[in-house]
C-alpha positions in Angstrom: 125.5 88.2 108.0 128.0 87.8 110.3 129.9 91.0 108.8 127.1 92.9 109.6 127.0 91.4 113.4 131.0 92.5 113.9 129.8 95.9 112.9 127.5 96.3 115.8 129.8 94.3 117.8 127.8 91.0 118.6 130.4 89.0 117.8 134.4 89.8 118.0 135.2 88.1 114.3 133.8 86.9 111.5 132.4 83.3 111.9 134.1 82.3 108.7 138.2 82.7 109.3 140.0 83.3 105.9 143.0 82.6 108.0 144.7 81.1 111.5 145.3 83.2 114.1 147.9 81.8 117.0 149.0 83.2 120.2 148.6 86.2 121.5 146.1 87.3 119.5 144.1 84.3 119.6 144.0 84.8 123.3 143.1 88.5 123.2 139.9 87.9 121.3 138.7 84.8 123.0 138.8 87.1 126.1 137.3 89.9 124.4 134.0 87.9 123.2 133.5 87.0 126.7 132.8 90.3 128.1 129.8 90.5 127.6 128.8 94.4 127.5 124.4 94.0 127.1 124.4 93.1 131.3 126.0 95.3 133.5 128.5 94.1 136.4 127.4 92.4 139.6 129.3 95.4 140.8 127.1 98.1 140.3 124.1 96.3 142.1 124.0 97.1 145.5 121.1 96.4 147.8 120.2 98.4 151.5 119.0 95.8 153.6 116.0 98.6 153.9 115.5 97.9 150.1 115.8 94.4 150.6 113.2 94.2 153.9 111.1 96.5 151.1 111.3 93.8 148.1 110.3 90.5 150.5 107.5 92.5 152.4 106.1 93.6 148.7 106.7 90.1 147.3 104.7 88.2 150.0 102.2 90.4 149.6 101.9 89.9 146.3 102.2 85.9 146.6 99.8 85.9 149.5 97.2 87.7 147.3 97.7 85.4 144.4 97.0 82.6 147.1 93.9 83.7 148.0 92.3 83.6 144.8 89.6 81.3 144.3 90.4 78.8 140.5 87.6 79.2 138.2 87.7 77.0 135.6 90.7 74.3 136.0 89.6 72.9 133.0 86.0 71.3 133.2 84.9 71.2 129.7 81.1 72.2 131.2 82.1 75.4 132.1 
């Protein structure tokens, strides 16, 4: 199995090490399995604060309408 996940690259090495690896190398895939390439970089998320005004007037709206529902059935047995 965990041949198949260094294939695809979900892991940097096998979980099972035949042999020791010191050093440099050591280092360089430690550092390597902590990128971690599925999320993308805080970098390339940049917000307007007209997209930002945008997101908190839609999501107090949204929070505001979810308020304002009456419960039905909070779990009377009757009902």
């Amino acid at each position: 199995v965990s041949d198949l996940l260094v294939e695809v690259k979900a892991i940097a090495g096998p979980i099972r090490q035949v042999r020791h690896e010191f050093g440099a190398l050591q280092k360089k895939k430690r550092q390597a399995s902590r990128s971690n390439s599925m999320f993308a970089s805080r970098d390339s998320f940049s917000y307007t604060d007209e997209e930002l005004a945008e997101y908190e007037k839609q999501e107090g709206e949204a929070s505001k309408s979810k308020r304002n529902k009456p419960r039905v059935n909070l779990g009377d047995p009757n009902r």
